[in-house]
N, C-alpha and C positions, 0 to 999 in steps of 0.2 A: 763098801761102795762099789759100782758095777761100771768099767769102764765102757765105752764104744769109740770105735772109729766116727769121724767126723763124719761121714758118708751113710752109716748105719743110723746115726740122732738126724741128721734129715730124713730118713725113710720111714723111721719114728714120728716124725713131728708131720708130714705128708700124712701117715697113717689118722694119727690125731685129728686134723682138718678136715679127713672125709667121713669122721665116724658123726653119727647123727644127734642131734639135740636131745638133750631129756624131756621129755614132753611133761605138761606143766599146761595143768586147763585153767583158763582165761581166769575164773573166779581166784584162783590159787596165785596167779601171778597178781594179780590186783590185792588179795590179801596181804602178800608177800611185801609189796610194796608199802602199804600201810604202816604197816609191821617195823620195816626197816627206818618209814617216818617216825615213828613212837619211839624207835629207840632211842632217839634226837631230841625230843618234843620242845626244847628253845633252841633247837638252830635256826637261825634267817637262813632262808632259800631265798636264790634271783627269781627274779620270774624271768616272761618273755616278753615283749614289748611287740603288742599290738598285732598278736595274731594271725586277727578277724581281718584285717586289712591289708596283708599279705600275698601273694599270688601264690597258686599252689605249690609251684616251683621252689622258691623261696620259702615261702612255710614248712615245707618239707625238711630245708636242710635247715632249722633254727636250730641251735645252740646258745646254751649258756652256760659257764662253770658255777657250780654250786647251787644248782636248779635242783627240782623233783625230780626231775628227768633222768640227771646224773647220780642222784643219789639210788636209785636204780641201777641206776647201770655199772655203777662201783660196787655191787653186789655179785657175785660167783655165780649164787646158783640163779640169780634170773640167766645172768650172761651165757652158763652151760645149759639152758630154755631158751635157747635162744635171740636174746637181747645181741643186737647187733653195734650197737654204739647209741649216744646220748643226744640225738636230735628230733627233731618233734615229731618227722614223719615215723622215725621208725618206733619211739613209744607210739605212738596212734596206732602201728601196725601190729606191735608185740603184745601189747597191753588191747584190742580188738576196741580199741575206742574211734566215735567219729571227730569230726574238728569240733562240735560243736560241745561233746565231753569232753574233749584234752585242755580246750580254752579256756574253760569253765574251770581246770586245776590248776593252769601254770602260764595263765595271763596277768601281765600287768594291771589292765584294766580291772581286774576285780579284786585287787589286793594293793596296790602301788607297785615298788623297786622290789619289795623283801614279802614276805611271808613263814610265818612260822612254820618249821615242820608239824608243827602237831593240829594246827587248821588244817592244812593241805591233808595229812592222813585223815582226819576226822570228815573232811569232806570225801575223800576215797570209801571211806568205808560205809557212808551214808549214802552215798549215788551208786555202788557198784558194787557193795560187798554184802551189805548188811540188806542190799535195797528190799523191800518189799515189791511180790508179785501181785498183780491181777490189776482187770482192769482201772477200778477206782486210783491204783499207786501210778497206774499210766497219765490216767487223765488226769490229774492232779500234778504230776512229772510237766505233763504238757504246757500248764497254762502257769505254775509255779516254778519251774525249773528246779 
């Protein structure tokens, strides 16, 4: 075991703080996520309550324990990718989704109180991982959701 002075493990943990995220493309993190649901596949997750109706302000900072959300964010390596903590704006912002994809995973309104981890992956990997390109998957996206 390797001692230090108290003054030396702050200039260590300082060092730590400024060194840079692992980079982790967007597809890879949403995999990731999926992934970490399936491990679970009958846990109840909370949802969020009412999103859509939200002010952006407020939307931003939702929290829930034991959400999708968090279940990401209790993971390492999203968090050393930079995951900043378990609220809606910043999965929107980590995970490059808009309101109208994040609502669509971890709203009340389309599931009730609870939702299963392995819905919630199964929908991640159908809308964002697995999705199919080209226009016809657009336009059908469009008018289908």
């Amino acid at each position: 075991m390797k001692h230090h002075e108290f003054e030396q493990l702050q200039n260590l943990a300082r060092i730590n703080q400024d060194y840079p995220h692992h980079v982790m493309p967007r597809d890879k993190r949403l995999q990731r996520w999926a992934e970490l649901l399936e491990a679970d596949p009958q846990r109840l997750l909370s949802t969020l309550h009412e999103t859509e109706y939200q002010p952006h302000a407020v939307r931003a900072a939702l929290h829930c324990d034991n959400s999708a959300i968090s279940v990401a964010f209790n993971d390492p390596v999203l968090r050393a990718a930079g995951m900043k903590n378990d609220t809606y704006g910043e999965a929107k912002r980590f995970f490059e989704l808009s309101d109208r994809q994040l609502h669509r995973i971890v709203c009340y309104c389309h599931f009730g109180a609870t939702v299963s981890a392995e819905t919630t992956a199964r929908y991640i990997r159908a809308k964002h991982v697995d999705r199919q390109e080209g226009i016809w998957a657009r336009l059908r996206e469009m008018f289908v959701g």
